[in-house]
Backbone as JSON Lines, residues from 0, in Angstrom:
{"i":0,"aa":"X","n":[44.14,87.36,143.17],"ca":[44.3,87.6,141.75],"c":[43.5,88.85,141.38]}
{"i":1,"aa":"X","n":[43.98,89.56,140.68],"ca":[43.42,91.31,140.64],"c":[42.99,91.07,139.3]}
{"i":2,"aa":"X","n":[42.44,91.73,138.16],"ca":[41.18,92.11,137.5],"c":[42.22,91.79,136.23]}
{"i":3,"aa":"X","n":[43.56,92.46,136.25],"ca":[44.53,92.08,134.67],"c":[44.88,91.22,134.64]}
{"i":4,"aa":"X","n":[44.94,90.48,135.97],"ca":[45.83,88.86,135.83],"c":[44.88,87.92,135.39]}
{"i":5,"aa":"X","n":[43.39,88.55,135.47],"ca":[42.11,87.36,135.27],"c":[42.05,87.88,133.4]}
{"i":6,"aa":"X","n":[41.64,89.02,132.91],"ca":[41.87,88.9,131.82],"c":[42.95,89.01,130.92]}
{"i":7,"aa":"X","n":[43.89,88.45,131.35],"ca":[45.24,88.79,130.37],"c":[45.54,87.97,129.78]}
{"i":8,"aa":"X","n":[44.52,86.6,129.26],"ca":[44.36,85.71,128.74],"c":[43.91,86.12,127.79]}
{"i":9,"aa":"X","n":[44.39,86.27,126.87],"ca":[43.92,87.24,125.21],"c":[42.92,85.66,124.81]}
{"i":10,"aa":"X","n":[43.67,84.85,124.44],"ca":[42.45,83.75,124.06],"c":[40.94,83.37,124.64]}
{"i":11,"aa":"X","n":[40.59,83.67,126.19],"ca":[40.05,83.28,126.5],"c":[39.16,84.69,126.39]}
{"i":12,"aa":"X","n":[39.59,85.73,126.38],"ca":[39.04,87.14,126.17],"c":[39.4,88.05,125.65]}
{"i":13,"aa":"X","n":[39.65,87.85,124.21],"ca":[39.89,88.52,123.07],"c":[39.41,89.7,122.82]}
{"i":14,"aa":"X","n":[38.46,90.32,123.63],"ca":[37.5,91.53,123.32],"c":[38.46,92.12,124.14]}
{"i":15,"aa":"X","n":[39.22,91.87,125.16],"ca":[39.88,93.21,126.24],"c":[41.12,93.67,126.01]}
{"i":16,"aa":"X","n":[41.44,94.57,125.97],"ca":[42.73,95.02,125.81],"c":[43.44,95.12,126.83]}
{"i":17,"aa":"X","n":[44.51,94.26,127.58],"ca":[44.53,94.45,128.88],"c":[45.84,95.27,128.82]}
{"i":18,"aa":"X","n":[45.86,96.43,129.9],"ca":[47.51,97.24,129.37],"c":[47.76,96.93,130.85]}
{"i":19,"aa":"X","n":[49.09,96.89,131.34],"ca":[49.76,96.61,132.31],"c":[50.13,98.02,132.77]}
{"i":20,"aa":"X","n":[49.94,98.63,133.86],"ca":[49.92,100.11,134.04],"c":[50.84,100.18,135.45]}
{"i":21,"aa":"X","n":[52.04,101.15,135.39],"ca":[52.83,101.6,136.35],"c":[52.44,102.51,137.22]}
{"i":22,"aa":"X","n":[53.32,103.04,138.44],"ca":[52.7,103.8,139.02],"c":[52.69,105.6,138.7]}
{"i":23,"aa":"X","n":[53.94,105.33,137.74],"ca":[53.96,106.89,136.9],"c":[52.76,106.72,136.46]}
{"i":24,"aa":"X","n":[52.04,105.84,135.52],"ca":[50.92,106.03,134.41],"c":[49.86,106.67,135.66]}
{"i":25,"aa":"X","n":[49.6,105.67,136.09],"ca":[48.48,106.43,137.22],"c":[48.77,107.53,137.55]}
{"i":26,"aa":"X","n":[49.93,107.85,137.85],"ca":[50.13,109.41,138.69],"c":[50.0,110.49,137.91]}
{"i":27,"aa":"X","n":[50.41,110.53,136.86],"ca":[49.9,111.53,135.74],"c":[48.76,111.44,135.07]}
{"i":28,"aa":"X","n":[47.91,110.1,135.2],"ca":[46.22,110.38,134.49],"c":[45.73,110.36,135.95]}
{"i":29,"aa":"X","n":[45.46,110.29,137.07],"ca":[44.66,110.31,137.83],"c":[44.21,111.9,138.66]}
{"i":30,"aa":"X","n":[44.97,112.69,138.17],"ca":[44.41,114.07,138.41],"c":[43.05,114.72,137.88]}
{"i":31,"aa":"X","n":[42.44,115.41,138.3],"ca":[40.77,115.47,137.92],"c":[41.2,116.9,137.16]}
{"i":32,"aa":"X","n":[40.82,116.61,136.27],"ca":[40.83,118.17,135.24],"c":[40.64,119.55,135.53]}
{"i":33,"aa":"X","n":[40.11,119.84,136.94],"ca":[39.96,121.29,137.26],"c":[41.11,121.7,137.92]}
{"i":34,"aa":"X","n":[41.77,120.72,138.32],"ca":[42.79,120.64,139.26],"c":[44.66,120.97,138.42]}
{"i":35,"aa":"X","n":[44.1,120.17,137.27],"ca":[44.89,119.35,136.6],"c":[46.36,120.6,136.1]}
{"i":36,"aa":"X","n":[46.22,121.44,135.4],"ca":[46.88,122.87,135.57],"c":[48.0,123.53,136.85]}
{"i":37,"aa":"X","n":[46.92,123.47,137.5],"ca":[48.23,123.55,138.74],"c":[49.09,122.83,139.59]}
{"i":38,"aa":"X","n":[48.25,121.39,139.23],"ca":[49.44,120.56,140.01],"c":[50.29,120.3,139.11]}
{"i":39,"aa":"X","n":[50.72,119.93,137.81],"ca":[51.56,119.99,136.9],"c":[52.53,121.0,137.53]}
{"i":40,"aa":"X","n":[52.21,122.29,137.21],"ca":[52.84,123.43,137.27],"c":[53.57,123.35,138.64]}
{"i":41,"aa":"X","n":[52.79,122.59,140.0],"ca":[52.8,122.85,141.2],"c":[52.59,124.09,142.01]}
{"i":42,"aa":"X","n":[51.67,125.08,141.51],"ca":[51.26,125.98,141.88],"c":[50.38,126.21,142.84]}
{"i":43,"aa":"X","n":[50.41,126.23,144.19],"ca":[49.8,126.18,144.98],"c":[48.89,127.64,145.28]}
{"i":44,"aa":"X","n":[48.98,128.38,145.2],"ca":[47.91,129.53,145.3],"c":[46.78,128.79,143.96]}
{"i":45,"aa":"X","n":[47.52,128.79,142.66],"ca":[46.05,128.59,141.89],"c":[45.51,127.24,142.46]}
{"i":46,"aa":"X","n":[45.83,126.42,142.72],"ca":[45.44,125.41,143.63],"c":[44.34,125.16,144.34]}
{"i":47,"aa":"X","n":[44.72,125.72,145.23],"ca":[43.61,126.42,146.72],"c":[42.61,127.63,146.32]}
{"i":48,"aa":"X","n":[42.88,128.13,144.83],"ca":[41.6,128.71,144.44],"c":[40.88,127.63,143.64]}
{"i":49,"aa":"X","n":[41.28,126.88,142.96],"ca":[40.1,126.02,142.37],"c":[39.79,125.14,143.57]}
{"i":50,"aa":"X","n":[40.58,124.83,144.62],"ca":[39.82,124.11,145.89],"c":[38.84,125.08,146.05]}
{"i":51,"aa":"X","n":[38.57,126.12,145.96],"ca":[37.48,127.05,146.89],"c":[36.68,126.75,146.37]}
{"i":52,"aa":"X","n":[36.12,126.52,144.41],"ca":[35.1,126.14,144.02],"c":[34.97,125.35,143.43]}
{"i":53,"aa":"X","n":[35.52,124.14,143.89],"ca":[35.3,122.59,143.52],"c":[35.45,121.56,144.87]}
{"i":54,"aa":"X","n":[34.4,122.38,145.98],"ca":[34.55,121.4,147.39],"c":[34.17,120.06,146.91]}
{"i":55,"aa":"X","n":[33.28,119.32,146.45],"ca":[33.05,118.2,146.4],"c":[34.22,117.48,145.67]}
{"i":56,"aa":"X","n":[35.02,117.82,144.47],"ca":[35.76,117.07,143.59],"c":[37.34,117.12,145.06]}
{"i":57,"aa":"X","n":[37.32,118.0,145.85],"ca":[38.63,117.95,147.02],"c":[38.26,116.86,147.98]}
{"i":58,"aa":"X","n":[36.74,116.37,148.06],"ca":[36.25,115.84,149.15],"c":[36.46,114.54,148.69]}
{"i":59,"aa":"X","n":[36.39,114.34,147.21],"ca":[36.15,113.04,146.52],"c":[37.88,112.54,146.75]}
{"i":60,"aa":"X","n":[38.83,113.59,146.45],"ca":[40.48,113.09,146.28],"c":[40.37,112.63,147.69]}
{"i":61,"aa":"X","n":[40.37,113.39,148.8],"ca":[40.7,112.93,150.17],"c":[39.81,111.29,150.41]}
{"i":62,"aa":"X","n":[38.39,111.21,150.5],"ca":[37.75,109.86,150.41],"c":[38.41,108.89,149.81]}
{"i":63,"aa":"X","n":[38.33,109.56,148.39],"ca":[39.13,108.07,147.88],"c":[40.44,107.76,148.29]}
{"i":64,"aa":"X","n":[40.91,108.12,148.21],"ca":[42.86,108.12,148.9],"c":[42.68,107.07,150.3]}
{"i":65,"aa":"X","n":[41.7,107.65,151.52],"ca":[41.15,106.88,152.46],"c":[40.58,105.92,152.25]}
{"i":66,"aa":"X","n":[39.18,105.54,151.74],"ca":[38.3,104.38,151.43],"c":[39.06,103.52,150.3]}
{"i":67,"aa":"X","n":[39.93,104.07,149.72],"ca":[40.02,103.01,148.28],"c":[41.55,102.64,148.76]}
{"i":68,"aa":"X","n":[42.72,103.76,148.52],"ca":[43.86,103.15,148.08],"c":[44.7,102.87,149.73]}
{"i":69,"aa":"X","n":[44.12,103.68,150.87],"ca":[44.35,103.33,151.79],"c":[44.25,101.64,152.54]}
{"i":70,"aa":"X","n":[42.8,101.9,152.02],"ca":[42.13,100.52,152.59],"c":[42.51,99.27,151.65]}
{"i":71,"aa":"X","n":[42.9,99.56,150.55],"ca":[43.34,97.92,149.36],"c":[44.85,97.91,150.2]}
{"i":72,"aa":"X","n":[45.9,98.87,150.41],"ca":[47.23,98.62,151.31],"c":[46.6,97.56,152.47]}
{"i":73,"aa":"X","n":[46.29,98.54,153.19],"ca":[45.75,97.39,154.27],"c":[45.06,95.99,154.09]}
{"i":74,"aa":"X","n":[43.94,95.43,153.04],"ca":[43.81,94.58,152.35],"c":[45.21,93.73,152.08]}
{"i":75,"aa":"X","n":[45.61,94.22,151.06],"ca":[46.77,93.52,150.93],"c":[47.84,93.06,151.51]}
{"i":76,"aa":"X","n":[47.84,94.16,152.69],"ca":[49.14,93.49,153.79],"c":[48.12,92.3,154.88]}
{"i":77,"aa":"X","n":[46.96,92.15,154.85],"ca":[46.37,90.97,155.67],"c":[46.14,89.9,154.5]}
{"i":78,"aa":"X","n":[47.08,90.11,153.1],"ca":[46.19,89.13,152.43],"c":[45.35,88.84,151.84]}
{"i":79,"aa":"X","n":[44.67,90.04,152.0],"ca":[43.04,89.94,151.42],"c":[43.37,90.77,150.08]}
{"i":80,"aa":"X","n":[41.53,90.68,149.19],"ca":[41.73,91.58,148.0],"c":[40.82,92.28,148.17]}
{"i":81,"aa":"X","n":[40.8,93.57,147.94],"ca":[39.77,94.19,147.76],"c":[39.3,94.58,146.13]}
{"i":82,"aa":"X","n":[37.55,95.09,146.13],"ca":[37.77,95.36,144.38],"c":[38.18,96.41,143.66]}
{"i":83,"aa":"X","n":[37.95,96.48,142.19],"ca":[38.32,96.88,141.57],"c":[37.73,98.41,142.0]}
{"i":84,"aa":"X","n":[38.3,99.43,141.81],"ca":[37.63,101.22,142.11],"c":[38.16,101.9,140.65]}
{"i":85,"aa":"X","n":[36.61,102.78,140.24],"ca":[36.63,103.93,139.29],"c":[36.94,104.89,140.25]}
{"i":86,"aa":"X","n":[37.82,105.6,139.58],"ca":[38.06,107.15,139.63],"c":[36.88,107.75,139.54]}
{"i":87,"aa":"X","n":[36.32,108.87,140.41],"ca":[35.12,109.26,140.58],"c":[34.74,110.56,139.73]}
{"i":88,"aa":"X","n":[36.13,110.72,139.87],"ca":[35.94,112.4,139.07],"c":[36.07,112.42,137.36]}
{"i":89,"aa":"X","n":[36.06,113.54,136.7],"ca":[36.52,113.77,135.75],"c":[37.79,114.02,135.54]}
{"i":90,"aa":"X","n":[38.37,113.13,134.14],"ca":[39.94,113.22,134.31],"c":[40.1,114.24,132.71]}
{"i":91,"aa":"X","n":[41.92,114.54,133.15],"ca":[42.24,115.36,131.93],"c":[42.41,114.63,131.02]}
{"i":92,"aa":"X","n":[43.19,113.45,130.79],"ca":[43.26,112.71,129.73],"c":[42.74,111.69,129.31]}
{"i":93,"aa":"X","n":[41.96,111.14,130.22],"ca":[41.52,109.77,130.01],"c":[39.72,110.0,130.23]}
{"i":94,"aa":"X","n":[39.17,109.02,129.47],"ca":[37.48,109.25,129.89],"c":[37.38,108.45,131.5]}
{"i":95,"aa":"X","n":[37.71,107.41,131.34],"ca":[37.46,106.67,132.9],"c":[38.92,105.99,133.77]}
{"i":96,"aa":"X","n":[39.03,106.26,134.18],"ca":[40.07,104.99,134.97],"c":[39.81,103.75,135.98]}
{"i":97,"aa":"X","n":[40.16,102.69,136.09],"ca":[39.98,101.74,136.81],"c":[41.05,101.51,137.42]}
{"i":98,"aa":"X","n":[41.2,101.02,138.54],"ca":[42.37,100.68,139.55],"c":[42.09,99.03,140.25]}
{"i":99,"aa":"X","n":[42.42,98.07,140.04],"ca":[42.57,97.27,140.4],"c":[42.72,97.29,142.0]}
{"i":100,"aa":"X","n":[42.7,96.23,142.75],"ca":[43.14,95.88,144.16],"c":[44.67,96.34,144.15]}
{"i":101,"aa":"X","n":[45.73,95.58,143.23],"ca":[46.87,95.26,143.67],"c":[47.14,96.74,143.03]}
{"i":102,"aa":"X","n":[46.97,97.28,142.01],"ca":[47.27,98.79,141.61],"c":[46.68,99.99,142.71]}
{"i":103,"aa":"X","n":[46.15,99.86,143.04],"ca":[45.61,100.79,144.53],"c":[47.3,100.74,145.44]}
{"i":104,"aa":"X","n":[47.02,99.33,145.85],"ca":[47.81,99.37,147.23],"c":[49.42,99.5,146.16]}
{"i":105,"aa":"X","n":[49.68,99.35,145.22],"ca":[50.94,100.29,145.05],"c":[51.2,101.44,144.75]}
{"i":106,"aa":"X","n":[49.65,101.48,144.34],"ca":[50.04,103.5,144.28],"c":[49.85,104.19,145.56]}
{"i":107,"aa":"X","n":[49.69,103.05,146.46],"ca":[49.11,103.96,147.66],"c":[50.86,103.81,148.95]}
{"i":108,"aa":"X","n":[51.46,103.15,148.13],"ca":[52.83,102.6,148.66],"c":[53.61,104.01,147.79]}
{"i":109,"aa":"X","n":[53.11,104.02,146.12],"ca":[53.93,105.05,145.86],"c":[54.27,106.62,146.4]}
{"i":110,"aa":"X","n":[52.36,106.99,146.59],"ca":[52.3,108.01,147.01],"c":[53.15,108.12,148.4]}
{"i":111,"aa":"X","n":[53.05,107.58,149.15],"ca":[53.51,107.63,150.71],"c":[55.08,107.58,151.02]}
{"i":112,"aa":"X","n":[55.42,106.87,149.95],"ca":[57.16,106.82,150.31],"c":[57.79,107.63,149.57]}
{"i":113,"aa":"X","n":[57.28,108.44,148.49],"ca":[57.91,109.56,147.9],"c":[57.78,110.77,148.53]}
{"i":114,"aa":"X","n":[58.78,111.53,148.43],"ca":[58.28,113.27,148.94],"c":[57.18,113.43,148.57]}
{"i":115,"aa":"X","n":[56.39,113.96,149.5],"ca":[55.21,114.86,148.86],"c":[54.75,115.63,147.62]}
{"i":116,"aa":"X","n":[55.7,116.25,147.5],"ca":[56.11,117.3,145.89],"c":[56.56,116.27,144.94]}
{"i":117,"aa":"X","n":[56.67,115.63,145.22],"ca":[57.22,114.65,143.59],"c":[56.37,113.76,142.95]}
{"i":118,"aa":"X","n":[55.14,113.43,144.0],"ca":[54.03,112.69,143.12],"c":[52.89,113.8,143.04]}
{"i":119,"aa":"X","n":[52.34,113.88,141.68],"ca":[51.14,114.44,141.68],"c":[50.05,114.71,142.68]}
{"i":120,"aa":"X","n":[49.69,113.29,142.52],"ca":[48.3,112.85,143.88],"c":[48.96,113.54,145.18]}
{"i":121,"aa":"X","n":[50.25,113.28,145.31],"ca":[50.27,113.75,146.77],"c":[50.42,114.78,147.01]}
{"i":122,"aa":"X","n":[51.16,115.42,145.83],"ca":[51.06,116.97,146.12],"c":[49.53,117.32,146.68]}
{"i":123,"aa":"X","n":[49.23,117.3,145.45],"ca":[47.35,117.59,145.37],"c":[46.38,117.08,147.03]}
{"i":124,"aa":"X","n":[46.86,116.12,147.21],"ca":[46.5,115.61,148.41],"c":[46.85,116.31,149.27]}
{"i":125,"aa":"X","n":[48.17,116.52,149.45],"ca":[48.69,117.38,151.03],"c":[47.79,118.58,150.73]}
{"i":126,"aa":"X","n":[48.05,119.75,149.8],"ca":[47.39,120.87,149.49],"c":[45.87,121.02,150.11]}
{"i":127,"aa":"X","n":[45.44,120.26,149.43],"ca":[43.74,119.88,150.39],"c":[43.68,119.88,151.75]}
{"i":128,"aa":"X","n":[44.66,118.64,152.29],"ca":[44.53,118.71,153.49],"c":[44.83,119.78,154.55]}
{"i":129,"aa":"X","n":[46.05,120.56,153.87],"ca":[46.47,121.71,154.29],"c":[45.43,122.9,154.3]}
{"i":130,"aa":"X","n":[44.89,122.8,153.6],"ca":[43.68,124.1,153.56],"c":[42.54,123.68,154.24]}
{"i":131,"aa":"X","n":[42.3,122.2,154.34],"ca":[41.1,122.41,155.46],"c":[41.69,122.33,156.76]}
{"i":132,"aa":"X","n":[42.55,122.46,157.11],"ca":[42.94,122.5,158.19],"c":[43.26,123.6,158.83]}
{"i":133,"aa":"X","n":[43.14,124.38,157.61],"ca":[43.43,125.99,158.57],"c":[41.61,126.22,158.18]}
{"i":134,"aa":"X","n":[40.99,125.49,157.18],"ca":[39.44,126.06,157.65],"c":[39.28,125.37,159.29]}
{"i":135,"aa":"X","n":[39.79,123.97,159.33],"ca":[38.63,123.69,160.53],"c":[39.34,124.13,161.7]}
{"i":136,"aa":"X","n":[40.77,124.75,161.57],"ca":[41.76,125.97,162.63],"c":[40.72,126.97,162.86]}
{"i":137,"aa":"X","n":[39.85,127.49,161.88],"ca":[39.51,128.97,161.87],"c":[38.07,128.75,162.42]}
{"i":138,"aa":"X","n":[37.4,127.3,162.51],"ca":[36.11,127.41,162.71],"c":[36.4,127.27,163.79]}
{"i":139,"aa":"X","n":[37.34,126.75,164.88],"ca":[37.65,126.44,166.28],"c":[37.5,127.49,166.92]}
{"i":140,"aa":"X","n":[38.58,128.52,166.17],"ca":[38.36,129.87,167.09],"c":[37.45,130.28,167.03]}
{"i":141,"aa":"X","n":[36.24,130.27,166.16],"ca":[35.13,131.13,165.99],"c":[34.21,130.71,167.02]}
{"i":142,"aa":"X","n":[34.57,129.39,167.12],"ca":[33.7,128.3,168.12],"c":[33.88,128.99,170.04]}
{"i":143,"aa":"X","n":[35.05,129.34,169.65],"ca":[35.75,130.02,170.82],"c":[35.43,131.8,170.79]}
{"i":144,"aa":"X","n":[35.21,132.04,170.02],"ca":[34.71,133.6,170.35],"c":[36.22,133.64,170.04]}
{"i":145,"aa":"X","n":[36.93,133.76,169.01],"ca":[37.84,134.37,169.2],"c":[37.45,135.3,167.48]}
{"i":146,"aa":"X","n":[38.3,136.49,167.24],"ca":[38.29,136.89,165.83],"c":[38.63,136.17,164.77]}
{"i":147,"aa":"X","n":[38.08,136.07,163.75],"ca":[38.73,135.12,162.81],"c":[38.78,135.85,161.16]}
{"i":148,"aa":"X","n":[38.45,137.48,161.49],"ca":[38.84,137.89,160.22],"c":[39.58,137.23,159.24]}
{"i":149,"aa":"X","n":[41.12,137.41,159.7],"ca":[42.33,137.3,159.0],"c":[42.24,135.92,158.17]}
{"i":150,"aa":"X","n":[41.02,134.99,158.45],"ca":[40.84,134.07,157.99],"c":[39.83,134.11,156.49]}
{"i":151,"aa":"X","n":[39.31,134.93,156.47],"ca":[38.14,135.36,155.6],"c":[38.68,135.07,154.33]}
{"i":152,"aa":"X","n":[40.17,135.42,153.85],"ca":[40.66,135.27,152.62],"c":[40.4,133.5,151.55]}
{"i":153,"aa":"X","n":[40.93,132.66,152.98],"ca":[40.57,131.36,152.33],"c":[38.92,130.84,151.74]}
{"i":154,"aa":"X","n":[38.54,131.99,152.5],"ca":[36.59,131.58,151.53],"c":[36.84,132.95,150.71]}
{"i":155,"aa":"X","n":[35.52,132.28,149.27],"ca":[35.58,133.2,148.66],"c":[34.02,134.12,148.79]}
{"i":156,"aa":"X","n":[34.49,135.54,148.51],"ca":[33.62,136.76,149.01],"c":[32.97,136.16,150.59]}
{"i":157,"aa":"X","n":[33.95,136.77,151.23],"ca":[32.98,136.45,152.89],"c":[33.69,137.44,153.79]}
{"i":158,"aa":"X","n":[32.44,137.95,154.26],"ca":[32.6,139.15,154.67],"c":[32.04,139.13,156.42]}
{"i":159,"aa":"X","n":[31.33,138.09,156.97],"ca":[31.25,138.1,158.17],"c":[31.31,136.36,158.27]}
{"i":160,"aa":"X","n":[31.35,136.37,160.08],"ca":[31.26,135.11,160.48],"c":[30.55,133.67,160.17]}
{"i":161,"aa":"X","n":[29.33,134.36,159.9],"ca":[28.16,133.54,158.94],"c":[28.75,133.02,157.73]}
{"i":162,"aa":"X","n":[29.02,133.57,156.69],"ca":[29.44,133.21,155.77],"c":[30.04,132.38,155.46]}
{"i":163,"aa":"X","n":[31.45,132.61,156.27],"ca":[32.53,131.75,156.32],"c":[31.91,130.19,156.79]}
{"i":164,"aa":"X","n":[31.37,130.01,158.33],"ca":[30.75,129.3,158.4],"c":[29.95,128.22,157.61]}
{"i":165,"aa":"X","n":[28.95,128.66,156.48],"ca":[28.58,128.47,155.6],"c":[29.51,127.86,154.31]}
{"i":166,"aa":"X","n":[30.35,128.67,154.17],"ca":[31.61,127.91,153.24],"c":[31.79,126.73,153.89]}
{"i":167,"aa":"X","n":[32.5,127.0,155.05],"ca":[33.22,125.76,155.58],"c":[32.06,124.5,155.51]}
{"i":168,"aa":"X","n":[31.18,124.71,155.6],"ca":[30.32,123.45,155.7],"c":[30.29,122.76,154.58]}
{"i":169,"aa":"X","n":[30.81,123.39,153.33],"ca":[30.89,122.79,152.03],"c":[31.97,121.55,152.05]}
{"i":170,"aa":"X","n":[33.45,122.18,153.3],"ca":[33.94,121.25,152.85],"c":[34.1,120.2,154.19]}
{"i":171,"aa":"X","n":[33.72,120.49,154.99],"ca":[34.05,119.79,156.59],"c":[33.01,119.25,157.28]}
């Protein structure tokens, strides 16, 4: 039994307002406000520039996606419940969000069986993952002595090996 089914007893808890929330509702408030602009739009260059200076709020989407809505799916397909999870970040429209057990593992059903491009989160999600992956591509070769100029663009102002380095540790 998840967190709305326990208070949706207006008599017994008259103080809560309990709203019954879809997986559209989530998918359009759960974007973090720095972000929030270009995934609408689906603009991926402005994207991957506010990834450059908001590593922790990219680190927080990927974690949670893993620790929360990943892990309540799995929960739920053994049966089990897991609890209730705040949204960690700052959102555009809403002050806080809460996600229930059973609202996790369907948004985490939504995200996954839709195209990529058609849910918010997942856009936003792939995008992330896509860019650290050509960082931790670019730290390999460096690891390797190989050149990794051509890579310099995805950090911002970096002008030698060090640097970049240094970026990347922000997000990997």
């Amino acid at each position: 039994m998840d967190i709305v089914n326990i208070i949706s007893d207006q008599k017994a808890f008259p103080f809560y307002k309990v709203e019954i929330r879809g997986n559209r509702y989530i998918d359009q408030n759960i974007i973090p406000n720095v972000f929030y602009n270009s995934v609408i739009q689906r603009n991926k260059e402005a994207l991957i520039e506010n990834i450059k200076y908001n590593p922790k709020t990219a680190r927080q989407i990927l974690y949670f996606y893993q620790l929360n809505l990943d892990a309540s799916f799995v929960y739920k397909k053994a049966g089990k419940i897991s609890g209730t999870s705040r949204v960690p970040w700052k959102l555009e429209k809403l002050n806080i969000l809460y996600l229930s057990s059973n609202e996790q593992a369907n948004y985490y059903l939504y995200i996954t069986r839709m195209p990529w491009n058609d849910s918010n989160y997942g856009f936003l999600f792939n995008v992330i993952r896509n860019y650290l992956s050509q960082l931790a591509y670019a730290r390999n070769l460096l690891y390797q002595g190989i050149n990794i100029t051509k890579f310099y663009p995805l950090g911002i102002n970096i002008t030698n090996n060090q640097q970049f380095l240094v970026f990347i540790q922000q997000f990997l």
